[in-house]
C-alpha positions as CSV (number, residue, x, y, z in Angstrom):
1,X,0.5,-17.7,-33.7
2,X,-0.6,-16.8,-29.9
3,X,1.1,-14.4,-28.0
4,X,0.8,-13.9,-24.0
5,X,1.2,-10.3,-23.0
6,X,2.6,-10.5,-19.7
7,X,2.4,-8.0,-16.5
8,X,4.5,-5.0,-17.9
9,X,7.5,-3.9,-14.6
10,X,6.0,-0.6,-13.7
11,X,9.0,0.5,-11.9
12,X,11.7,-0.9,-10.4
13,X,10.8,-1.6,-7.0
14,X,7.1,-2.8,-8.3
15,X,6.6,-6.8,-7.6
16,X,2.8,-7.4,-8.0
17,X,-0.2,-5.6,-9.3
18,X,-3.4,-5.8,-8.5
19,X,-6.1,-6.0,-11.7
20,X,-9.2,-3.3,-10.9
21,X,-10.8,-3.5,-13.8
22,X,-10.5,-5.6,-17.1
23,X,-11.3,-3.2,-20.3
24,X,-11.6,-5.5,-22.7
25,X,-13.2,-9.1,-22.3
26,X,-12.3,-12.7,-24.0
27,X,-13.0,-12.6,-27.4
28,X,-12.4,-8.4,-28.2
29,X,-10.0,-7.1,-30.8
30,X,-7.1,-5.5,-29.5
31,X,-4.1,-3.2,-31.1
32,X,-1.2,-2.5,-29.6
33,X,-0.8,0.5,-27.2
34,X,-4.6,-0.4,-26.4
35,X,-5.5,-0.4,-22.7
36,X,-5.7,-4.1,-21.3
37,X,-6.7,-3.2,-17.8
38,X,-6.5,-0.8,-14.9
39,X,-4.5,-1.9,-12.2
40,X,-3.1,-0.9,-8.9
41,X,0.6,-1.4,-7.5
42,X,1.0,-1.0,-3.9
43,X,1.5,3.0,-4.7
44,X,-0.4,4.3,-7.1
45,X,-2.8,3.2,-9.7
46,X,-2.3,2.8,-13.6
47,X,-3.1,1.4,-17.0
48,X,-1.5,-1.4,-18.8
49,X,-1.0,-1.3,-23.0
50,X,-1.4,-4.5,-25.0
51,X,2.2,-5.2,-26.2
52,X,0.6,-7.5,-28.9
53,X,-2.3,-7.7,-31.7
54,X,-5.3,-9.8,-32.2
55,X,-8.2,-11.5,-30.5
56,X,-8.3,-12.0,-26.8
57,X,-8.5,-15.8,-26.4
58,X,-8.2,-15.7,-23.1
59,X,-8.3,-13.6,-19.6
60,X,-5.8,-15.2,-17.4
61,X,-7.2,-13.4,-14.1
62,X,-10.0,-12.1,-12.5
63,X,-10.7,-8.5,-11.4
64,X,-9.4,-8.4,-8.4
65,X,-6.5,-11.0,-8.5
66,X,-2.9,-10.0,-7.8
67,X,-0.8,-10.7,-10.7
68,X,3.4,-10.8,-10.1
69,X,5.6,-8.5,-12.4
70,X,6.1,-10.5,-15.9
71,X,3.9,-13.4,-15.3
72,X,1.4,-14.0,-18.3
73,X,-1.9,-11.8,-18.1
74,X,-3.7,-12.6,-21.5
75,X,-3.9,-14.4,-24.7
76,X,-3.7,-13.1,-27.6
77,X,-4.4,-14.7,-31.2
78,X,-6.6,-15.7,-34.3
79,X,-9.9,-16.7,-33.1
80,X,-10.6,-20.5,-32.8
81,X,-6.9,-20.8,-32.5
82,X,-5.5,-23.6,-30.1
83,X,-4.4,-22.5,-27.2
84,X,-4.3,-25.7,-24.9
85,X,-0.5,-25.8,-24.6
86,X,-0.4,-22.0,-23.5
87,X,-2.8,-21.7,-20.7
88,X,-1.3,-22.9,-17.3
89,X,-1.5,-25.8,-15.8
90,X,-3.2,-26.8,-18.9
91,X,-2.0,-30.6,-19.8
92,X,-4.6,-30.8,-22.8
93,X,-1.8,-29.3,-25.4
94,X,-1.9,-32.3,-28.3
95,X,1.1,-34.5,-28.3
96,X,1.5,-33.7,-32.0
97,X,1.8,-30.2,-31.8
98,X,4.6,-30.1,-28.7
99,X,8.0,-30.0,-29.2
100,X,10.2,-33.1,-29.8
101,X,11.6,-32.1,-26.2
102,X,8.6,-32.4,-24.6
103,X,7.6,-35.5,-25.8
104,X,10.6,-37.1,-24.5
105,X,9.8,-35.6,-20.7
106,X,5.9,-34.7,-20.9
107,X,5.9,-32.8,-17.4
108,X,7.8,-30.0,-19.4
109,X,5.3,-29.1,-21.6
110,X,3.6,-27.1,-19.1
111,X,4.9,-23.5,-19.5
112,X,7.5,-22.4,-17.2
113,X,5.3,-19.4,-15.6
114,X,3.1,-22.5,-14.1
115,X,5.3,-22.4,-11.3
116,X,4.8,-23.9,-7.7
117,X,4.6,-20.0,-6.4
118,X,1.0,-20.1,-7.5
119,X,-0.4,-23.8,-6.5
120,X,-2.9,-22.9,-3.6
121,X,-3.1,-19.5,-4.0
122,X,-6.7,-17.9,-3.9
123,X,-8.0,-14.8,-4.9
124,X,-9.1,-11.8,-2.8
125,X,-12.6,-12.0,-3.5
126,X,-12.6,-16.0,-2.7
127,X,-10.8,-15.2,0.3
128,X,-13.2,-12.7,1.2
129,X,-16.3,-15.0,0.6
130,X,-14.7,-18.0,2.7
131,X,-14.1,-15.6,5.7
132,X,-17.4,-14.7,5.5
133,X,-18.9,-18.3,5.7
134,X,-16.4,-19.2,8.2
135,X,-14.7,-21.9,5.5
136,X,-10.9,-22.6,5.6
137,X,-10.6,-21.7,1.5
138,X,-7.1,-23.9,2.1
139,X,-9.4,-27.0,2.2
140,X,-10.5,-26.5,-1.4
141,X,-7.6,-28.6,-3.1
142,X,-8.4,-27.6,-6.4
143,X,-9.3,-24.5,-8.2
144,X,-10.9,-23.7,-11.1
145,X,-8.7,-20.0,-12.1
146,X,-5.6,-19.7,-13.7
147,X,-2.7,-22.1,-12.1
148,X,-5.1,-23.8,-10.0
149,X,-6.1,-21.2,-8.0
150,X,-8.9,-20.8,-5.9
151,X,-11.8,-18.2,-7.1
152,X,-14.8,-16.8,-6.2
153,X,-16.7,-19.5,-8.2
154,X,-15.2,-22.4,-6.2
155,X,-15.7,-21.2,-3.0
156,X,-19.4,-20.8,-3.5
157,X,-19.7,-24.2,-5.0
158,X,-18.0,-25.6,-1.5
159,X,-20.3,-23.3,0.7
160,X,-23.4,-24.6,-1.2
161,X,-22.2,-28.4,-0.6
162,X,-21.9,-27.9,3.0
163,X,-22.0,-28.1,6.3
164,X,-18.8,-25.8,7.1
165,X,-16.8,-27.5,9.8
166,X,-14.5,-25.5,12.5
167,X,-10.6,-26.4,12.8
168,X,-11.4,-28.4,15.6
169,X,-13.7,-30.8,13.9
170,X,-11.7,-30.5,10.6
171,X,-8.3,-32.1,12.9
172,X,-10.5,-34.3,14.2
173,X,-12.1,-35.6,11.3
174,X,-15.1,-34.9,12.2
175,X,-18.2,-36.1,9.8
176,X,-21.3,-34.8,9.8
177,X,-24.8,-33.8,7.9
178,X,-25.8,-30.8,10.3
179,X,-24.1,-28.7,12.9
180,X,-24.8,-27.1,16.4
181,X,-21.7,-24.2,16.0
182,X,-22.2,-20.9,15.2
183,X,-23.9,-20.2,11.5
184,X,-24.5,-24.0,11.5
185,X,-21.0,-24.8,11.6
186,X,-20.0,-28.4,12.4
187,X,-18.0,-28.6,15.4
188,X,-16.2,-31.0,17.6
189,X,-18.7,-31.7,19.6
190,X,-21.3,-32.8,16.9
191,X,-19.1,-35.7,15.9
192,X,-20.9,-38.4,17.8
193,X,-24.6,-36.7,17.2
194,X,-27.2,-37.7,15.1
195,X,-29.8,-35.4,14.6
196,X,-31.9,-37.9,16.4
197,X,-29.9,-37.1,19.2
198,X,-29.7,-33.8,19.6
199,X,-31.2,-32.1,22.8
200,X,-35.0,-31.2,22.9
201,X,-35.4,-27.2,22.6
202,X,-35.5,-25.5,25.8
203,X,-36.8,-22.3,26.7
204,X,-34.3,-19.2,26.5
205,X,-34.3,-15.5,27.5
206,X,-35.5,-13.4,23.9
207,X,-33.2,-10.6,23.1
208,X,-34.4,-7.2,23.3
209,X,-36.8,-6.3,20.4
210,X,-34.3,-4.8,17.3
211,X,-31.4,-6.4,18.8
212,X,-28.9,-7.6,16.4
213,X,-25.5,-9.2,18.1
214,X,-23.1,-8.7,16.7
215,X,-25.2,-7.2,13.8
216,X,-24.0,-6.5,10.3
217,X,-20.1,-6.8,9.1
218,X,-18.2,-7.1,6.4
219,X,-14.6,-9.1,5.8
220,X,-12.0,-8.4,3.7
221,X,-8.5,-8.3,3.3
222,X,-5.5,-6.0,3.2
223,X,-4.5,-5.4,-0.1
224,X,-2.8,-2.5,-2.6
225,X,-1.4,1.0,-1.0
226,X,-3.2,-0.7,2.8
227,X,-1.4,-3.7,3.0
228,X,1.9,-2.0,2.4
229,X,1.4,0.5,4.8
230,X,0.5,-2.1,7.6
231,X,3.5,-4.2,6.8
232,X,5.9,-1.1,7.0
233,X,4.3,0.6,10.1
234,X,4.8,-2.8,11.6
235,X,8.6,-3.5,10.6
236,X,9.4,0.1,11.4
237,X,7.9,-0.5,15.3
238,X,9.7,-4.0,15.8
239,X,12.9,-3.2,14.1
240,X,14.0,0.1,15.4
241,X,14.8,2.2,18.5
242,X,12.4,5.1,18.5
243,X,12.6,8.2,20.4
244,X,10.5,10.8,19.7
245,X,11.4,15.0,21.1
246,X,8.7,17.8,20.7
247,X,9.3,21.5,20.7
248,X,7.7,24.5,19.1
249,X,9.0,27.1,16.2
250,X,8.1,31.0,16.0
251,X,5.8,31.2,12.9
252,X,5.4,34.7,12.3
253,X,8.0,34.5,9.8
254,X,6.2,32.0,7.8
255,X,3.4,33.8,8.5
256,X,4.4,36.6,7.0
257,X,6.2,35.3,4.2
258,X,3.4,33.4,2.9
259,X,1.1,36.2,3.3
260,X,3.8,38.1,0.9
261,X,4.0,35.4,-1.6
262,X,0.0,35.4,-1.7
263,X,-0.3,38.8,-2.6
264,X,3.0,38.9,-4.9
265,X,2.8,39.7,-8.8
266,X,0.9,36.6,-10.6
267,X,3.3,36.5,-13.2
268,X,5.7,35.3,-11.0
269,X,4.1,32.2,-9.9
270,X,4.5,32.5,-6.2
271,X,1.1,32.4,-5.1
272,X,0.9,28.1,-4.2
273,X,3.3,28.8,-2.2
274,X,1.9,26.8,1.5
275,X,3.4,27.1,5.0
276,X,4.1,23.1,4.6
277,X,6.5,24.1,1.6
278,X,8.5,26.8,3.3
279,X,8.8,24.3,6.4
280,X,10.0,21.6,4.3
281,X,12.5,24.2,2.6
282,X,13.7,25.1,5.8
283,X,14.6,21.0,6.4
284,X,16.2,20.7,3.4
285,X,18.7,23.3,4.6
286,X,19.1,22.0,7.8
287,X,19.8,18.4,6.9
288,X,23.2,18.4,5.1
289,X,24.4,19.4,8.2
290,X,23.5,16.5,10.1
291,X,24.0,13.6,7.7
292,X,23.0,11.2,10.1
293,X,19.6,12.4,9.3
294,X,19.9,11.9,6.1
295,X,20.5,8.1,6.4
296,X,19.2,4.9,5.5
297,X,20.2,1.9,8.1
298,X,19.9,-1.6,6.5
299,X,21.1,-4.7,8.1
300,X,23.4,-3.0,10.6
301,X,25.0,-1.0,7.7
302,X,24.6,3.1,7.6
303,X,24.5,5.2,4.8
304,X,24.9,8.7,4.6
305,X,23.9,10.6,1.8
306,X,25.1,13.5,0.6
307,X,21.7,14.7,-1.5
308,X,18.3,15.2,-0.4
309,X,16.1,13.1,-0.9
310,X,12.8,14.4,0.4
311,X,9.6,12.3,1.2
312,X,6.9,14.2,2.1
313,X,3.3,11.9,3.6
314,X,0.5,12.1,1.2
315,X,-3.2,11.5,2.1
316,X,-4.7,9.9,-1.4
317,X,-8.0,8.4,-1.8
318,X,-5.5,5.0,-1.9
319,X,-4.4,5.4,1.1
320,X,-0.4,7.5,2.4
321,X,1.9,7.8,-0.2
322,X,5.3,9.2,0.3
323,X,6.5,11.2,-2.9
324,X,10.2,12.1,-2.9
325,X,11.6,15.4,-4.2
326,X,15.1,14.6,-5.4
327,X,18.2,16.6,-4.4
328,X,15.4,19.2,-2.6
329,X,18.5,21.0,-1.2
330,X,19.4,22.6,-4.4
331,X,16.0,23.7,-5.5
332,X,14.9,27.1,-4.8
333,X,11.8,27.7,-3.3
334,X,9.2,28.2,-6.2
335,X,10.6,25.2,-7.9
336,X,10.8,23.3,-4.8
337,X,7.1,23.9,-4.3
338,X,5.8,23.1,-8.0
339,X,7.7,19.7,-7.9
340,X,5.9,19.1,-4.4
341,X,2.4,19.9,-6.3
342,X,3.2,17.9,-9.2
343,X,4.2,14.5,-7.1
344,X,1.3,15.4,-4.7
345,X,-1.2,15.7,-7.5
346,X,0.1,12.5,-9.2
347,X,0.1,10.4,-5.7
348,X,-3.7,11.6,-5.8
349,X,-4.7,10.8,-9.1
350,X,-2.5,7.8,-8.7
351,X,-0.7,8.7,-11.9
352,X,2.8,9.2,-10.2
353,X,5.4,7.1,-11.6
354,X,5.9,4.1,-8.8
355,X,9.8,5.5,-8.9
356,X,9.0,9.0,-7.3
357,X,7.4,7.0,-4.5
358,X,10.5,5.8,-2.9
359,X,14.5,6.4,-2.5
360,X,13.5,9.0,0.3
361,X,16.2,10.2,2.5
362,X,13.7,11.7,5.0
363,X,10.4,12.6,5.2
364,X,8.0,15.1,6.6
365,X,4.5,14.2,8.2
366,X,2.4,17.5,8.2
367,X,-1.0,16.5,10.0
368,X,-1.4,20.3,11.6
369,X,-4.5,21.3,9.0
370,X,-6.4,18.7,11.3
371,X,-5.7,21.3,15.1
372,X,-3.5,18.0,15.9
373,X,-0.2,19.4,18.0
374,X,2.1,17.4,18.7
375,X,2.4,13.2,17.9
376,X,4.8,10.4,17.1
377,X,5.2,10.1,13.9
378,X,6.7,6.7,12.4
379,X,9.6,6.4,10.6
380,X,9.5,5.5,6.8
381,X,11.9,2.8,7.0
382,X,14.8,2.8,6.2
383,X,15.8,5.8,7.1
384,X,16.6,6.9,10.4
385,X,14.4,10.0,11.1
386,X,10.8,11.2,10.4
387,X,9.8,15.0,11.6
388,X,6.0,15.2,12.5
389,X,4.9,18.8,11.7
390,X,1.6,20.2,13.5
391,X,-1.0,22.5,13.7
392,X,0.2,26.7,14.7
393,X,-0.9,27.1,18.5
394,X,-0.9,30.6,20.0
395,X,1.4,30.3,23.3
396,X,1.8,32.9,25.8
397,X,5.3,34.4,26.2
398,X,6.9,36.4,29.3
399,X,9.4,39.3,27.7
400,X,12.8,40.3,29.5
401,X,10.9,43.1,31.4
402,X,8.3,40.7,32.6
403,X,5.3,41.4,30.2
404,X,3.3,38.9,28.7
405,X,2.4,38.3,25.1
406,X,1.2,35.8,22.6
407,X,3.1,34.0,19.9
408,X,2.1,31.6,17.2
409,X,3.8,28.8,17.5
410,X,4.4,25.9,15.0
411,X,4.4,22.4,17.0
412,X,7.1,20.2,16.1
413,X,7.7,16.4,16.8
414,X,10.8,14.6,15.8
415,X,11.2,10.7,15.5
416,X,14.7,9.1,15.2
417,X,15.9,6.2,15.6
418,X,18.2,5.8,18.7
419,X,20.2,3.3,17.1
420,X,22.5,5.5,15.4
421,X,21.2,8.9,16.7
422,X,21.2,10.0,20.7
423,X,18.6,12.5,21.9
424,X,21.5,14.9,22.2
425,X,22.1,15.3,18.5
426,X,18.2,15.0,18.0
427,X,17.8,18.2,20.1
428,X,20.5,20.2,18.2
429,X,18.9,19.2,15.1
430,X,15.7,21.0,16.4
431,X,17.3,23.7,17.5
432,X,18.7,24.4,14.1
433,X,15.5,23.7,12.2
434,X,13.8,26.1,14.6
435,X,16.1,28.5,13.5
436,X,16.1,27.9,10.6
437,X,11.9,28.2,10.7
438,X,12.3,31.4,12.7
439,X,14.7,33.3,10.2
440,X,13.0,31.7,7.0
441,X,13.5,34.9,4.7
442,X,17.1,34.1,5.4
443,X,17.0,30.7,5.0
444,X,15.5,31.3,1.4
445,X,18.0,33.3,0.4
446,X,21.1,31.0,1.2
């Protein structure tokens, strides 16, 4: 008997995945455990395992396509076996084979996944294609993919039957063979035109030789790791209060401590050791005491936590990831810096579980290996503050006794959120992270 394997949860807060790239195709043996298809969630990228046996009868997507958590992805069955009643929106199941409930109320015996969520809904690549041509895919009222949907295939096939009307003429009802618009587009205008009608050719001015306005461009749209990102940057802007306060740490502590852990014994595993991990260290033992910090403000509700839950910014070929080191205040400092290399490789590969990507506390931003100084970084809602770390500046300095010297100085800019913290405690929070920075071989050891 058929089976549908369905979109596996990866993770719990995981709602859709996006399908890269099929590795089988319709009509392929499969064994359970067997790779189905490489997909990306909207933080990392990973494989999905056939949870059943048998033939692949049918693909219920196309590459590309963005599939919900638990909704049917393939077929699987004997070849030649009937699978009519299975595929959604599907009505061709035979009476004889359907259940003596469905009989009785036919419009049940399409499968509950074929759900009004997915009536209209078109596919990236569609999308993509109908931008391009400047054609309202919403027009096309039926599709020829998986619960109606819209695909590449039928956007094409209403390109090719032409003309493409603007949505002007479209409200207006416009009706008509050829059109005067941009790319050929039928417009308001050419709704009372025949093409016996239209204006002689007159001269006009030629363009400069090679030009090309607006020249060559390419459409698509915001999807995976990207389209998360916007949709947080953009809530995090509208939704809070934020203030951001700059000020500048001694380095030649973590300087010289990094220089010491470079050169140490390799047998005792010191030598990954960066200047980013001893600065995040050094936050993880300043935020406890300001659990304000260390917050997450939902719906007018605050709440302090008591562990430390790190995120630190990730650039990955995907896009920024924010990995999370859990309870990062009790970790000494070589294991503190081997779980930031393993959930930093992983974000890069994209084979970090989807669960280290969020339940941050707080995060670090370190952008100083670019020379950038200071900027405003944007905090990772929910939580209340985000600390921007740049690059180490050489300022000059005037001693007690009036001579000048030159100190290297790590820039540091501090986001919060003024809902719940003042500027006030934002400053003493600097002042003890800078402290903190400055007296890191202390810090390490307490």
């Amino acid at each position: 008997m058929a089976t549908i394997v369905v979109m596996p949860q990866l993770g719990n807060s995981v709602e859709s995945c996006i399908i890269v790239e099929w590795m089988i195709a319709e009509g392929d043996s499969v064994a359970v455990d067997q790779t189905l298809a490489s997909i990306e969630t909207d933080k990392s990228t990973m494989e999905v395992p056939s949870t059943a046996e048998g033939t692949v009868l049918k693909l219920l997507w196309e590459e590309g396509d963005e599939v919900p958590v638990k909704d049917p992805l393939i077929i699987v069955g004997e070849p030649g076996e009937d699978i009519s009643g299975l595929v959604p929106g599907d009505d061709a199941a035979p009476v004889e084979d359907a259940p003596e409930k469905a009989i009785a109320a036919p419009e049940q015996a399409v499968p509950a996944f074929a759900t009004e969520r997915a009536t209209g809904a078109v596919s990236p690549r569609a999308r993509a294609l109908a931008a391009s041509a400047g054609l309202d895919a919403s027009t096309i009222t039926e599709g020829s993919g998986p619960h109606g949907r819209v695909i590449e295939r039928d956007v094409a096939a209403a390109i090719a039957a032409g003309p493409v009307l603007t949505s002007a003429a479209r409200a207006a009802g416009v009706q008509a063979t050829e059109g005067t618009g941009i790319g050929g587009r039928v417009s308001v205008a050419d709704g009372g035109r025949t093409p016996e009608a239209a204006p002689a050719s007159r001269p006009v001015a030629s363009a400069p030789a090679g030009a090309d306005y607006p020249g060559a461009s390419t459409t698509a749209p915001l999807k995976g790791v990207r389209k998360v990102v916007a949709k947080r940057m953009m809530e995090s802007l509208t939704t809070t209060a934020q203030l951001t306060l700059n000020t500048t740490a001694n380095a030649a502590g973590i300087l010289a401590m990094r220089k010491k852990v470079k050169n140490a014994d390799p047998a005792l595993g010191l030598g990954k050791i960066t200047l980013n991990d001893l600065v995040c260290f050094a936050v993880s033992r300043t935020l406890p005491k300001y659990p304000v910090f260390n917050a997450h403000l939902e719906d007018g509700v605050l709440t302090q936590f008591e562990q430390v839950h790190l995120g630190f910014a990730c650039d990955t070929p995907r896009g920024l990831l924010v990995p999370v080191i859990r309870s990062a205040q009790t970790l000494g400092l070589k294991v503190f810096s081997d779980e930031a290399k393993r959930l930093a490789g992983g974000a890069i590969d994209g084979t970090i579980a989807p669960d280290f990507l969020s339940g941050g506390t707080f995060t670090v931003s370190n952008i100083g290996s670019f020379g950038i100084e200071t900027f405003t970084p944007v905090i990772n809602l929910p939580q209340t503050a985000i600390l921007g770390v740049g690059a180490i500046t050489p300022r000059p300095v005037v001693a007690p006794d009036g001579t000048i010297s030159v100190e290297q100085r790590l820039n540091l800019s501090l986001t919060i959120d003024h809902q719940v913290i003042d500027g006030a405690d934002g400053a003493r929070f600097l002042r003890d992270l800078v402290a903190a920075i400055d007296n890191i071989d202390v810090t390490v050891l307490a």
